[in-house]
C-alpha positions as a Python dict, from the first residue, in 0.01 Angstrom:
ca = {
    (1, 'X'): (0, 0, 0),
    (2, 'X'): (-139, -198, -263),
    (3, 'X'): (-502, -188, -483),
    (4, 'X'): (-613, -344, -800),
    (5, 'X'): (-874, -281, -1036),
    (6, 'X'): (-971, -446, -1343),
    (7, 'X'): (-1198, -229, -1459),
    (8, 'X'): (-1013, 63, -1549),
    (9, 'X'): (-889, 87, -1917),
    (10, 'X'): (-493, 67, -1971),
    (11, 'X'): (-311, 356, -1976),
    (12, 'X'): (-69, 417, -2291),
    (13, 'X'): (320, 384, -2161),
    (14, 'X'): (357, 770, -2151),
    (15, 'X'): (36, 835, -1960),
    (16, 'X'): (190, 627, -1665),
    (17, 'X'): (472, 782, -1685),
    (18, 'X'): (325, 1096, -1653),
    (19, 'X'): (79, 995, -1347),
    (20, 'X'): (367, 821, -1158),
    (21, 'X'): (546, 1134, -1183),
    (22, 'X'): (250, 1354, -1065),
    (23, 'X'): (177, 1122, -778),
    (24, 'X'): (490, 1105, -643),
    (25, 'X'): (518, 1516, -725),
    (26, 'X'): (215, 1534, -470),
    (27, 'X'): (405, 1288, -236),
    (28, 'X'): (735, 1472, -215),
    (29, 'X'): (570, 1771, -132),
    (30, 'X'): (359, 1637, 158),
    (31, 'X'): (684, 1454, 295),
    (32, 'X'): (844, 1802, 266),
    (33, 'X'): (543, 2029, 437),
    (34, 'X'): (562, 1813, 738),
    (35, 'X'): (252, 1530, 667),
    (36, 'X'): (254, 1213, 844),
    (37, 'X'): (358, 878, 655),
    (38, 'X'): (0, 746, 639),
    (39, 'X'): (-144, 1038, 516),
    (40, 'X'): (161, 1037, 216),
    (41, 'X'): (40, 682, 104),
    (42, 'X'): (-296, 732, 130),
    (43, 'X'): (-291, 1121, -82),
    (44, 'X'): (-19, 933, -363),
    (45, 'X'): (-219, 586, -394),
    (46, 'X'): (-556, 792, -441),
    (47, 'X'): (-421, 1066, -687),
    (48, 'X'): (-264, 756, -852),
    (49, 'X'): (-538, 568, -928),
    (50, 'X'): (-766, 850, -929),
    (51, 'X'): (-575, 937, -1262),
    (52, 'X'): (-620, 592, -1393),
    (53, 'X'): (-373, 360, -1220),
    (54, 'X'): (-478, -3, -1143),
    (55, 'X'): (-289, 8, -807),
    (56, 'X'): (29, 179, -658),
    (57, 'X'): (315, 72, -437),
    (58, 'X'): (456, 365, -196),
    (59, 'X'): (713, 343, 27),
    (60, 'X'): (810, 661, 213),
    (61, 'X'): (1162, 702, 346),
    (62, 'X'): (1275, 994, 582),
    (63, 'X'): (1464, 1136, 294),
    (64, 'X'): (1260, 1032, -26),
    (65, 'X'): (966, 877, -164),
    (66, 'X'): (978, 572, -412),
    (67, 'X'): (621, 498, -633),
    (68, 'X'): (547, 176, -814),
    (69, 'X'): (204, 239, -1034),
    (70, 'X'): (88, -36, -1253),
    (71, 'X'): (-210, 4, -1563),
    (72, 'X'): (-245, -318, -1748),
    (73, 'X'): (43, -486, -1682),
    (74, 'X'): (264, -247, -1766),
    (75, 'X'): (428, -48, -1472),
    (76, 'X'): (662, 235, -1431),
    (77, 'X'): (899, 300, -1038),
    (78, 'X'): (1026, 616, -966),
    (79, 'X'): (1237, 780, -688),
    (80, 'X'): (1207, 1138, -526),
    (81, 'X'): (1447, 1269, -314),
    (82, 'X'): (1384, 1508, 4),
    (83, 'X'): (1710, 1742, 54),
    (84, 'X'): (1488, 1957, 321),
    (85, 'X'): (1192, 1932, 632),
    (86, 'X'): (970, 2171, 758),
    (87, 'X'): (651, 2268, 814),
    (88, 'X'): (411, 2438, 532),
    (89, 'X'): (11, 2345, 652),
    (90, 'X'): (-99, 2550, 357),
    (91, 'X'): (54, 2317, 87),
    (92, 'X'): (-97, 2013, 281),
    (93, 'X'): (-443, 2176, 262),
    (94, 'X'): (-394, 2256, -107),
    (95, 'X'): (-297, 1927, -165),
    (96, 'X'): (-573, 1744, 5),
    (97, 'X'): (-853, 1934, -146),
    (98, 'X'): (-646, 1883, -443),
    (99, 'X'): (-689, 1473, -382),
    (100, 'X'): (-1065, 1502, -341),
    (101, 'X'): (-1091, 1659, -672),
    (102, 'X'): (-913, 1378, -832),
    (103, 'X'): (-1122, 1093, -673),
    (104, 'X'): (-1434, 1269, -764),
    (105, 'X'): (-1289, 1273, -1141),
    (106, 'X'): (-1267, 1647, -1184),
    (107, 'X'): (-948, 1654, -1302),
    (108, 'X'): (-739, 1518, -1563),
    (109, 'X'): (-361, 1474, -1596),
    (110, 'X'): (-293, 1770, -1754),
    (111, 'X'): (-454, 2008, -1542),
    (112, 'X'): (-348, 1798, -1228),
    (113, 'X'): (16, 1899, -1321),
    (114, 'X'): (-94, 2253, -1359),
    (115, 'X'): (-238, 2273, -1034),
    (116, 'X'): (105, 2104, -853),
    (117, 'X'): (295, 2378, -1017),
    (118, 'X'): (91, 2632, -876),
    (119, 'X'): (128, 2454, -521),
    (120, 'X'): (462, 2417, -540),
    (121, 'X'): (518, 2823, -606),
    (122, 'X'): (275, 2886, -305),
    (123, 'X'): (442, 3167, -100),
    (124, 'X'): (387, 3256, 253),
    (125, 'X'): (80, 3420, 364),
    (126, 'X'): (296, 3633, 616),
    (127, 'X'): (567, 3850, 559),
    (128, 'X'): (864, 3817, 818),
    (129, 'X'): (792, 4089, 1047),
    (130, 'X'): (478, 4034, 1097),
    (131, 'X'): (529, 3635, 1157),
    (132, 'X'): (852, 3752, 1404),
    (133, 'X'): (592, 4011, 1612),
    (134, 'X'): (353, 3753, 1644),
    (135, 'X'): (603, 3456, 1722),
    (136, 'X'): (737, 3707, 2003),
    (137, 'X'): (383, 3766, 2138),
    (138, 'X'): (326, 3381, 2159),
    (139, 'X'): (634, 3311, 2353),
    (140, 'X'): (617, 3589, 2583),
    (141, 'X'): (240, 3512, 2678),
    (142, 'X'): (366, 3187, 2750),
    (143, 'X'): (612, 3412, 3008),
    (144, 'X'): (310, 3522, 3213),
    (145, 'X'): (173, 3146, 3239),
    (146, 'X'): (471, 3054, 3343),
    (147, 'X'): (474, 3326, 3629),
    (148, 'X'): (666, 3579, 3501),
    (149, 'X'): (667, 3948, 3550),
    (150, 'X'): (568, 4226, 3298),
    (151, 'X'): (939, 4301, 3271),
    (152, 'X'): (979, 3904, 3178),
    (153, 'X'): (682, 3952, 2925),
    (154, 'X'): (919, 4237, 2722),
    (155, 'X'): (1241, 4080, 2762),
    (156, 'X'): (1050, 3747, 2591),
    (157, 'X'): (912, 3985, 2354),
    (158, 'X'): (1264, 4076, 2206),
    (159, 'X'): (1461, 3777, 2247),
    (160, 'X'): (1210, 3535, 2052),
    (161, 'X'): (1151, 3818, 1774),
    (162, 'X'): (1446, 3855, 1707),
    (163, 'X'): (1568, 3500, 1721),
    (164, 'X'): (1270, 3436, 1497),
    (165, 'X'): (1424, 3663, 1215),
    (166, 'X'): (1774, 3556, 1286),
    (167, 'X'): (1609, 3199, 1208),
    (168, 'X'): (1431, 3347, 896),
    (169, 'X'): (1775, 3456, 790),
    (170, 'X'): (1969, 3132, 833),
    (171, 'X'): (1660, 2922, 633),
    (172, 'X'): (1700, 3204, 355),
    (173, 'X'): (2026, 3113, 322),
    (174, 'X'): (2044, 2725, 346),
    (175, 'X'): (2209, 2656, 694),
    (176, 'X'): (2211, 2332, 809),
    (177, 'X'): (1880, 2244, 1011),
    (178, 'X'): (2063, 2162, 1356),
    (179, 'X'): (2302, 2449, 1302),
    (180, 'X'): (2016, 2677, 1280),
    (181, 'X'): (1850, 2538, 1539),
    (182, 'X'): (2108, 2611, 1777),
    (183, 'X'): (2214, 2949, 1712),
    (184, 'X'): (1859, 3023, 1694),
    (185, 'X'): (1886, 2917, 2069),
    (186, 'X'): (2159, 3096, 2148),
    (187, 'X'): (2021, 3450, 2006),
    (188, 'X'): (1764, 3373, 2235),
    (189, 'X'): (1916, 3349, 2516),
    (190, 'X'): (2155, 3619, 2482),
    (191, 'X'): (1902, 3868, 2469),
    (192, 'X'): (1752, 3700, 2754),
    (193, 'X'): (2004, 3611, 2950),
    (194, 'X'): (2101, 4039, 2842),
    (195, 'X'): (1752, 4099, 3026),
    (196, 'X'): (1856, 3892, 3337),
    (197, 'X'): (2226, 4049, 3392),
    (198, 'X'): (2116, 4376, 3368),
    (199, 'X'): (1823, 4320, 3667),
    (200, 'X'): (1522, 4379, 3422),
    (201, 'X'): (1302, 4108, 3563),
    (202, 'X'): (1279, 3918, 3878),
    (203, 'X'): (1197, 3652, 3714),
    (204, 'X'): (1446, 3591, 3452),
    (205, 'X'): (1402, 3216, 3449),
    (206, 'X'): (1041, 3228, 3259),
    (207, 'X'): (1195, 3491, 2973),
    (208, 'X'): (1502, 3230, 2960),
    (209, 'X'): (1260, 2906, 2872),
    (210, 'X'): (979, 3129, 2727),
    (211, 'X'): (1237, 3302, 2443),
    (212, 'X'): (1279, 2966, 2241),
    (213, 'X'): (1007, 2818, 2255),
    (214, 'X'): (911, 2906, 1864),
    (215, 'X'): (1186, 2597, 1811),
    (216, 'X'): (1029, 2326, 2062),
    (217, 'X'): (1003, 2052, 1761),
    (218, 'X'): (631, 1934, 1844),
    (219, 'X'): (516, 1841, 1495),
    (220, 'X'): (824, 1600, 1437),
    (221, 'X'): (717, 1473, 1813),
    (222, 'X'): (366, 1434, 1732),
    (223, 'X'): (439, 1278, 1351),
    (224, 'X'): (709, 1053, 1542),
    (225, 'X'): (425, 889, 1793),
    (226, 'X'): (172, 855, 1491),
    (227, 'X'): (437, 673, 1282),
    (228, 'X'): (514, 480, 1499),
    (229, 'X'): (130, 350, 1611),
    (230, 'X'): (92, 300, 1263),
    (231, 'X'): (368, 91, 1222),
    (232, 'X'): (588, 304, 989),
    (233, 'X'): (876, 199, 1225),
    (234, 'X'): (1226, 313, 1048),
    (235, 'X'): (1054, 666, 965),
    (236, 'X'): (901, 735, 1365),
    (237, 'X'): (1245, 663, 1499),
    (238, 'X'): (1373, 889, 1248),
    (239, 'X'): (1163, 1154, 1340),
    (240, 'X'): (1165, 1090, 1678),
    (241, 'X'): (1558, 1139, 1656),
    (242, 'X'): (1542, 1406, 1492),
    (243, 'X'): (1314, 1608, 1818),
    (244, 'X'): (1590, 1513, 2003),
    (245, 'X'): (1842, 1626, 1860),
    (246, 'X'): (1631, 1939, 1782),
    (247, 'X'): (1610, 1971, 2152),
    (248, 'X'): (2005, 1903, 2274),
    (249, 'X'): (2035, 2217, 1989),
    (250, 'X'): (1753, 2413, 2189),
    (251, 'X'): (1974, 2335, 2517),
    (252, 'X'): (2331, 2352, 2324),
    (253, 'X'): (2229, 2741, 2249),
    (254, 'X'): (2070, 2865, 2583),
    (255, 'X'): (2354, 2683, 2777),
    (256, 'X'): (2640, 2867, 2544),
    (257, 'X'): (2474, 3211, 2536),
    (258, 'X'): (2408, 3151, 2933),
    (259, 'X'): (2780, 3108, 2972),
    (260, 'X'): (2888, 3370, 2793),
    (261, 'X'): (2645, 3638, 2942),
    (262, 'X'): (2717, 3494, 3333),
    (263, 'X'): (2310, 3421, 3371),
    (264, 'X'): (2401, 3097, 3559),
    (265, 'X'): (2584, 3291, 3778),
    (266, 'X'): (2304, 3565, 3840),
}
C-alpha cells in the first residue's frame, strides 16, 4: 500500500525511526490478536502517516510484518516477527480507536508509544474459571440443538470445561499450537466418550461433537476467505491451512480418546 504527500514537513532521521517502529508496533499486534491482512495495512499506513509519514509500504507475512515509511526522501524498513496466533478482540478495539485518534491529530509520537505499551500489557477481562464455565455452557447448549438429552447437556458441560482449562494450561506454558489443539481434543473426548461408556446419555453422539467445539478454528476460516477475496493470496492459503490442520487435530484427539475409552464400540 502506497500514499504520498507533499505537504507534510520532513521528519528529522530519528523521528522516522521512531514512527516506523510504532507503526509496525501497532501492526504486529493486530497480526498477533487475529485481524485480517487488509485491516493490518490499512491501521499501519494510517498511524504512519498520521504521525507524519509521506507514505508507507506494508507487506504482511503469516509470520511477520515488514514497514517501509518515507518523510522527505529519506526512508527507514523495518521487520517484525510473529512467534505466536490467536485471538485477543480487545487489543484490536484498543487499537482501532487508537488509529482514529491519530488521524484526527490527537496524538503525538510520544504519547502514541505510551498508549501501545499500555495495549500491549492489556490482560484478560476474564479469569479462567469463569471463561471455562461459560465455554462449557456454550458447547453444551449447542448439545440440546443438536438433539441431545439433559444427560448429554452435563456430560458436554464437563468435558468442554475442563478441556477449556487443560487448554488454558498448555497456552500458559508455551505448547506448540497443533499439539495443544489436539490434546485439547482428546480431554474432550475422554470425558465424553467417559459419559457414553458408562450409559449416561442416550445420546452420546451430540456430547461427543458438542465437547470441542470451543476449538472449531472459525476466525482463521473466516480471515482465510477474506484474504483471499482481497487478494492477499500467500497469507489466505496460509490461514486457510492452518483451519485444517486445526481441524485433523480436532479429529486426531476425539478419534484417540474414542479408541482408548471403546466409544466406537458402544
Amino acid at each position: 500500500m502506497t500514499t504520498t504527500s507533499n505537504n507534510k514537513p520532513p521528519l528529522s532521521r530519528d523521528a522516522l525511526r521512531d514512527v516506523n517502529e510504532l507503526a509496525l508496533w501497532a501492526g504486529q499486534m493486530l497480526l498477533q490478536h487475529g485481524a485480517e491482512t487488509a485491516r493490518i495495512e490499512q491501521s499501519v499506513h494510517r498511524i504512519g502517516t498520521g504521525l507524519g509519514c509521506d507514505w508507507l509500504d506494508v507487506l504482511v507475512s503469516p509470520n511477520g510484518l515488514l514497514v517501509t515509511s518515507n518523510s522527505g526522501g529519506e526512508f527507514r524498513t523495518r521487520l517484525r516477527r510473529v512467534t505466536h496466533t490467536g485471538v485477543n478482540m480487545a487489543v484490536l478495539d484498543e487499537i482501532s480507536h487508537l488509529t482514529h485518534r491519530i488521524e484526527r491529530g490527537e496524538m503525538n509520537r510520544f504519547e502514541v508509544r505510551a498508549e501501545l505499551e499500555r495495549i500491549d500489557q492489556l490482560t484478560r477481562n476474564y479469569n479462567r474459571w469463569l471463561v471455562a464455565v461459560m465455554v462449557g455452557l456454550a458447547c453444551a447448549a449447542f448439545s440440546q440443538l443438536a438433539g441431545g438429552d439433559t444427560a448429554a447437556f452435563f456430560v458436554t458441560l464437563t468435558a468442554s470445561g475442563a478441556a477449556m482449562l487443560a487448554r488454558q494450561e498448555m497456552l500458559h506454558r508455551d505448547f506448540n499450537y497443533l499439539l495443544n489443539v489436539t490434546l485439547t481434543a482428546f480431554v474432550a473426548g475422554l470425558i465424553a466418550s467417559a459419559g457414553a461408556m458408562f450409559k449416561l446419555s442416550t445420546t452420546p453422539d451430540a456430547a461427543l461433537a458438542s465437547s470441542v467445539l470451543l476449538l472449531v478454528p472459525g476466525v482463521p476460516l473466516i480471515n482465510a476467505a477474506e484474504d483471499l477475496i482481497k487478494g492477499h493470496m500467500v497469507i489466505g492459503v496460509v490461514r486457510g491451512l492452518t483451519g485444517v490442520l486445526i481441524s485433523l487435530g480436532i479429529a486426531l484427539g476425539l478419534l484417540l480418546a474414542m479408541s482408548l475409552m471403546g466409544a466406537g464400540t458402544l
